[in-house]
N, C-alpha and C positions, 0 to 999 in steps of 0.2 A: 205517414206513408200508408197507402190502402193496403190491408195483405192482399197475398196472393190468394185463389178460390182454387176449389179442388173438387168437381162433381165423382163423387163414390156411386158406382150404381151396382149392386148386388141382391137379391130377393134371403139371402141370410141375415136375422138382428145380430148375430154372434159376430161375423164376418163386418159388419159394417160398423159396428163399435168399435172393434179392433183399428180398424183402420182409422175410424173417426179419432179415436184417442191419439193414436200417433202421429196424427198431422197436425194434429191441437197442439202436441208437443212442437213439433217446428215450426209452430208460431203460423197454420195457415189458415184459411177457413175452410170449413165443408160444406156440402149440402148432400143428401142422401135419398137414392132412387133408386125403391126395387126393380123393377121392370123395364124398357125396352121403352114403351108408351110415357110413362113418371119421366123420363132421362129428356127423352127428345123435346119434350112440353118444358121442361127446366132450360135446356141448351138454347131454346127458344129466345126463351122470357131473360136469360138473366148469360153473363158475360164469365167465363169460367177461363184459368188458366192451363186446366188440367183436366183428363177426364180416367176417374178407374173403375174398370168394367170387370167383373166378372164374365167366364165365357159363356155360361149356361142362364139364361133368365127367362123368365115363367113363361113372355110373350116373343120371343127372339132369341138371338144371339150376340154375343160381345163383337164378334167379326162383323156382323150388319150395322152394331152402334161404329166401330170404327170407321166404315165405309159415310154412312153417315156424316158424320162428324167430318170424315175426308171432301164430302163435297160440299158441303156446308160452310165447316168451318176450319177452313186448311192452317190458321196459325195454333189452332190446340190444339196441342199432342194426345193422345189417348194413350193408353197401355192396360194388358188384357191379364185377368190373374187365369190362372189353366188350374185343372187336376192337374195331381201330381202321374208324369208320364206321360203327360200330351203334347208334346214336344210339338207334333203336326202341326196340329191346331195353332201354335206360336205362331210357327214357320208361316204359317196359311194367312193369319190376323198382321202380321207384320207385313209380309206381300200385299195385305192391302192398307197400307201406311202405320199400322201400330209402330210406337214410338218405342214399345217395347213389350218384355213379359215378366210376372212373377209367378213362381209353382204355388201351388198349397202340397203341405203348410206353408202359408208366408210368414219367409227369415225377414223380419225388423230389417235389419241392416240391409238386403237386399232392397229393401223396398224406401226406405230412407235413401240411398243409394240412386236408387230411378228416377224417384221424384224428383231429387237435388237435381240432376241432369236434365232432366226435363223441360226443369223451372226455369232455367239458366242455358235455355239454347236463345239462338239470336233472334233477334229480329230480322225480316227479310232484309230489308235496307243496311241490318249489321251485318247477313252474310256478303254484299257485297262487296263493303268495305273491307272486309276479311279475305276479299276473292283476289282483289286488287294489291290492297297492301300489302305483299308479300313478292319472296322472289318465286316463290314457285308458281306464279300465277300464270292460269293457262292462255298463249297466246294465238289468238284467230279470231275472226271475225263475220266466216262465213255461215252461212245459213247449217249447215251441219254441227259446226263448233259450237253453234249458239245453242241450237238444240241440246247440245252435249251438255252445256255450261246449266240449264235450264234444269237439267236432270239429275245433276251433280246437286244445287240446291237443294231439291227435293229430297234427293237421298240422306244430306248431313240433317236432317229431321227426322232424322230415326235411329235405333243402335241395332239394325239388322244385319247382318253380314251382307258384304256388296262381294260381286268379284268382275274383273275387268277383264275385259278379251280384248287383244287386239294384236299387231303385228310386232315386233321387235322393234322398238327405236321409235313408236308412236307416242308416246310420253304418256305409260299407263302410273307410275310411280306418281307423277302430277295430279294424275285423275283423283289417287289416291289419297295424297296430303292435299288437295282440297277440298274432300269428302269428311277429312278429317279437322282441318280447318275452319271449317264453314258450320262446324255440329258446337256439340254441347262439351267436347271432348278437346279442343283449341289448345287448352292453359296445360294440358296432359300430356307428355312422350308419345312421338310416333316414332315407332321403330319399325325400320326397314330391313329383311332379309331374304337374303339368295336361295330358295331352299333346295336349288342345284350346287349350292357353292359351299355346301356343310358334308363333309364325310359321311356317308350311316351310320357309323358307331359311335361318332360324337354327337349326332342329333338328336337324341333326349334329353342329354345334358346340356346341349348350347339353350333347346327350346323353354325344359321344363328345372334346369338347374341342379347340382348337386350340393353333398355336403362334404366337407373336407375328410376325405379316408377315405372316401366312399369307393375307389376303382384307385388302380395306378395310378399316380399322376394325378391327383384329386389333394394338391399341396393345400388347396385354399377354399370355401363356401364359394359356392357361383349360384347366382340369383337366376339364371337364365333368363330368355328374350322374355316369358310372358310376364313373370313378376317385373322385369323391368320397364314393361310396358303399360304395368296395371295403372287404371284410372284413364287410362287414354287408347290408342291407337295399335296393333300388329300387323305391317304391311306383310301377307307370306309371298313374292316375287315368285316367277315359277313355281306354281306349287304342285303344277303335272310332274313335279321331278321328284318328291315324295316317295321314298318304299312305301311299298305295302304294310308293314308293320308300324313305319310312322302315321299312317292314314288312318288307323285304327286308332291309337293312341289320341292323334288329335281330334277325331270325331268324338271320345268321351271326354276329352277336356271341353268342346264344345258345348256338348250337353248335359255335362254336370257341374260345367263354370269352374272347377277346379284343377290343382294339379299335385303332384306329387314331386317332390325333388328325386334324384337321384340317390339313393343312401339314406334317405328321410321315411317315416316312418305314418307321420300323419299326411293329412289332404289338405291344401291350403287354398282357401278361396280367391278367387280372381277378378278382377273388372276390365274385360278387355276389351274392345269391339274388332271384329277381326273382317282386315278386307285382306283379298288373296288377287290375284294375277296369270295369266299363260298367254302366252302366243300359239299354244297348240292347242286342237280340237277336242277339251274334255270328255263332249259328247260322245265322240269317235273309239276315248278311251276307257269309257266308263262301258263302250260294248263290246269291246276287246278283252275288259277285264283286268288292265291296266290302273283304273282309276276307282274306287269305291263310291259305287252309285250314292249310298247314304250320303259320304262325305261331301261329294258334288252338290247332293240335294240342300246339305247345311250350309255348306260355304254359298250356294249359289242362290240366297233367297231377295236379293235384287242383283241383276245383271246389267252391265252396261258396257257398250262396247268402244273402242276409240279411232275412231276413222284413221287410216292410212292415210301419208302425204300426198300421194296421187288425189287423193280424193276429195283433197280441200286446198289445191292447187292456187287457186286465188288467194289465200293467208302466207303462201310463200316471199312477198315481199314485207309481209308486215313480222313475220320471224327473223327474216334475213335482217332489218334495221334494228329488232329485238338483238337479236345476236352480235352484232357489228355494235350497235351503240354499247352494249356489257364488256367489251373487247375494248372501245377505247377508253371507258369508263376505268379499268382496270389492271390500263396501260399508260394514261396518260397520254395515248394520242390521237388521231382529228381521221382518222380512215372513212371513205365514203365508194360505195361499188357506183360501176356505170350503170348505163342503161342496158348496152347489150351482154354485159355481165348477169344482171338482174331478170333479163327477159331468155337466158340460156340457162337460168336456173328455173323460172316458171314450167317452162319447159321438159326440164329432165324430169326422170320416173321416179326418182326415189326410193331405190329399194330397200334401202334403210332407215327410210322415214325423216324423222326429223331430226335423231342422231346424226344422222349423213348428214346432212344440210349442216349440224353444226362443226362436225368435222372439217369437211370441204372449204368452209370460209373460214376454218381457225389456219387453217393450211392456206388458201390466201392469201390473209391477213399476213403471215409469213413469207410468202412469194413475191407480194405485191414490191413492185421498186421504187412508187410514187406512192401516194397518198389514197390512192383509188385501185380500188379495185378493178381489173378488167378480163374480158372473158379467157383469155391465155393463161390468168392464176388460177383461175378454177380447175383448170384441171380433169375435165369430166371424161366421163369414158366415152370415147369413138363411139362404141358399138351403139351407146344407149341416144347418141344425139349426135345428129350433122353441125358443128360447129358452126356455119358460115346459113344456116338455118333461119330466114329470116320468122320474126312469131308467128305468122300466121300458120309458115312451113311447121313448126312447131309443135304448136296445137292441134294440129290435124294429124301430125307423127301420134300423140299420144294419146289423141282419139281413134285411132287405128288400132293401135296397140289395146288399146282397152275393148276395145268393139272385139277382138279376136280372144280377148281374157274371157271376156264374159260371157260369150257365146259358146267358147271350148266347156265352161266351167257346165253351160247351163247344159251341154249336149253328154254331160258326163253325168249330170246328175238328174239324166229321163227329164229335162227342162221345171223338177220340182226346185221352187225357190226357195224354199225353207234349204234345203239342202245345198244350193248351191250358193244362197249368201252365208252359210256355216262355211264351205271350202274356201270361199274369198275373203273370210274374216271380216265382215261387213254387217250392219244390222238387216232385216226383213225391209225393211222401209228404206233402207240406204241402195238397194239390191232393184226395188221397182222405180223408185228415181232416176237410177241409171239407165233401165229398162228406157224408160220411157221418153229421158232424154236423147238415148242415143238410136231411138226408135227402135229396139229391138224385140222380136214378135216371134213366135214358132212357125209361122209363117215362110 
């Protein structure tokens, strides 16, 4: 079996032995390049499964080897060693694809640690058997979704922190166990948590764990989410809902990879990858002063956002038969919606996104008196839809509707788009699409 290769590029012999010998021990092979000009002349000529860069070198930088490497050679991972306390510079070299980072001094274990992960992410064609074969697999098909889908790969190629925007009931949770899925992190716990749905007094003990004595009611050790999370996945759900005092706590667990139990004494090391979540405007509250900028800055170092059901209204018959066929799968029985059942859901607005949708035909599925669904089980609200609406009438309802969203949004925010696809929950590029399909002009 050929070993794995491992280009080390650093201009220290100290530093490059070091590491040379430790990869010798995990059985891989090296090659070593001080510079910038050595690295890319190597990455040329010969086929490497890895790349480790120091951030400073004699003719460049570690962040231009990464970028490099990113257009070049998109299935090597790279990862970047920093000074100790340059946290930025991480954050910076990860935002442009690092796989990951190590401080100096580099901890062995830390870095044994990386590489394992590294070695052992998929191949693209594993991520998308990985994308599919499950139940959490995200369902759509349109031109926006695919994009989504496209991004989401890209992302489980790194252990950066992701965080997801989008509206309530958009399925950011999915975004997130695919992110997780699809990485080096698979075989590992994803843990999912509400961080509106934790008390403030029990939230350092649920997060970072205590010891038994340690407070009232402390009968028993609790490992807390992050240890239970370690080697894999911490989904934080709403994490605009955080005190201020938790925000702090968790921005130095971020940055020193450790934690403290409750009633414990020492710092115990961590392996976590942390993706976080809101349907509310961080930006908004990080200038309010509600949100710690730093925190944002950590948590937010790849962003991805998750389109509203409105806005990928064409995949509403392909979740509706996702949903329906789970339902009889799991009932045992043969249910199938009509047509104008199915063309009064295309239709509707979805204020709840995809939750709704799955509501609405779980309730249905319970109404229905034959085997089929029809537009009478649904149920939908008057206000939002003329029942007796044929599609075309439809369509054009809800083009209306949007033509009046986007226009208010865009005359509230002096017509700058940055800000007005922030208010819509929508990406920059989701915001001019709309623009342009629905001709809208300041005009």
């Amino acid at each position: 079996m050929t070993k794995q290769r491992v280009l080390v590029v650093d201009d220290e012999p100290d530093i490059r032995e070091l590491l040379e010998i430790t990869l010798l021990r995990m059985g891989l092979e090296t090659r070593c390049a001080e510079d910038y000009s050595s690295a890319t002349k190597m990455l040329l000529e010969e086929e490497f499964d890895l790349c480790l860069t120091d951030m400073k070198l004699p003719d460049g930088d570690g962040i231009t080897l990464v970028d490099h490497i990113q257009q070049n050679y998109p299935n090597t991972p790279s990862a970047v060693i920093t000074a100790h306390g340059s946290i930025d510079l991480a954050i910076k070299a990860m935002k442009c694809g690092a796989f990951d980072f190590v401080s100096k001094p580099v901890s062995l274990e830390t870095l044994r640690n990386l590489v394992d992960k590294a070695l052992t992410l998929p191949k693209p064609e594993e991520q998308t058997s990985n994308a599919i074969e499950t139940r959490y697999q995200i369902i759509g098909e349109s031109p926006i979704m695919l994009e989504l889908k496209r991004s989401i790969a890209k992302f489980a190629r790194s252990q950066a922190p992701v965080f997801v925007q989008g509206q309530s009931g958009t399925g950011k949770e999915l975004v997130a166990r695919q992110v997780h899925l699809q990485g080096s992190r698979a075989a590992a716990p994803f843990i999912a948590v509400n961080c509106g749905a934790i008390p403030s007094e029990l939230m350092e003990s649920e997060f970072f764990g205590h010891l038994k004595g340690s407070f009232t009611g402390a009968t028993s050790d609790n490992i807390g989410l992050f240890k239970a999370a370690h080697g894999g996945t911490l989904f934080l759900d709403e994490i605009a809902d955080l005190p201020l005092p938790m925000q702090v706590k968790l921005l130095r667990v971020i940055q020193e990879k450790t934690i403290r139990p409750v009633g414990g004494q020492q710092e115990e090391s961590i392996d976590v990858r942390i993706i976080s979540a809101s349907h509310k405007d961080l930006d908004t509250m990080v200038k309010d002063g509600s949100f710690r900028q730093d925190l944002y800055y950590r948590v937010n170092v790849i962003g991805v956002s998750v389109p509203s059901l409105a806005d990928r209204s064409a995949d509403i018959p392909l979740l509706t038969d996702n949903i329906i066929n789970n339902y009889n799968s799991e009932n045992s029985t043969d249910i199938t919606i009509n047509s104008g059942a199915l063309q009064a859901l295309v239709g509707y607005l979805f204020p709840g996104n995809v939750r709704e949708l799955e509501n609405i035909l779980e309730r249905a599925t319970a109404l229905c008196e034959s085997s089929q669904i029809a537009l009478e089980d649904l149920q939908l609200p008057s206000t939002e839809l003329d029942l007796s609406a044929s599609q075309t009438d439809l369509g054009k309802i809800t083009q209306d509707i949007e033509v009046k969203q986007i226009t208010l949004a865009l005359e509230q925010n002096r017509w700058n788009q940055s800000a007005t696809a922030r208010s819509l929950g929508i990406t920059l590029r989701q915001l001019r699409y709309k623009m342009e399909k629905l001709e809208l002009n300041r005009s």
